[in-house]
C-alpha positions as CSV (number, residue, x, y, z in Angstrom):
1,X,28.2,-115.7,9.0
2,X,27.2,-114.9,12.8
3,X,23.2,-115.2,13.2
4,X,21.0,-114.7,16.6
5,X,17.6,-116.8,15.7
6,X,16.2,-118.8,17.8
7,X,15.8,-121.4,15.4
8,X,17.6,-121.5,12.4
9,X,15.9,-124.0,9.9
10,X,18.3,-124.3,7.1
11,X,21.4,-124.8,9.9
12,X,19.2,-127.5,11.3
13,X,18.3,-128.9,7.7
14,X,22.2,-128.6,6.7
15,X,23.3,-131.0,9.9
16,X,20.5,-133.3,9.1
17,X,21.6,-133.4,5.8
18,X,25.7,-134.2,6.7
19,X,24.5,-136.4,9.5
20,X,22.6,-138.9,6.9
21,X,25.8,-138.3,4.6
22,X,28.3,-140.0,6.9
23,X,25.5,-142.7,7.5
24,X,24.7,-143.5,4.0
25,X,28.9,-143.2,3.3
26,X,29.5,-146.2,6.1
27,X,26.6,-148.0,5.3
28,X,24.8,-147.8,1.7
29,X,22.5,-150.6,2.4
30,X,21.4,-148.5,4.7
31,X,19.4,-145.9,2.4
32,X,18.0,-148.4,0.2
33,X,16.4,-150.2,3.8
34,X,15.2,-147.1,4.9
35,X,13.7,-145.7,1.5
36,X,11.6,-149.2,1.3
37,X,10.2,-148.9,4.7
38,X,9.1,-145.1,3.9
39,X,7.5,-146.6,0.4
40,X,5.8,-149.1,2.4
41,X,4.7,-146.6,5.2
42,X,2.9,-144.3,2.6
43,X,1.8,-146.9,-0.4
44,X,-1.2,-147.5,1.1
45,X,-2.0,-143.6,2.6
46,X,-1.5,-142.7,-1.5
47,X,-3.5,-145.8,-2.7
48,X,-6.6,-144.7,-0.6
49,X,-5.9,-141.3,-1.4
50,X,-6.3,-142.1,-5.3
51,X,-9.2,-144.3,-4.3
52,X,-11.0,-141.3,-2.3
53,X,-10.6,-138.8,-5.4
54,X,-12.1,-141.5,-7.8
């Protein structure tokens, strides 16, 4: 399947998607590190948000 968009999202999201693959299929230590820091990043944007709406 031959496209001409300038930007083709779901290509983009695909090669995003393989590229973690082979990371997380070395290294699957990896996922688990970087799933904590991403908790930890938005625990307290959520906690103030619940806080706010109270």
């Amino acid at each position: 399947m031959k496209t001409d968009k300038d930007f083709d999202a779901v290509k983009m999201m695909r090669e995003i998607r393989d590229k973690h693959h082979k990371e997380y299929s070395k290294n699957p230590q990896l996922r688990e590190e970087r799933l904590a820091a991403i908790r930890k990043k938005y625990a307290a944007k959520i906690k103030n948000q619940e806080t706010a709406n109270n």
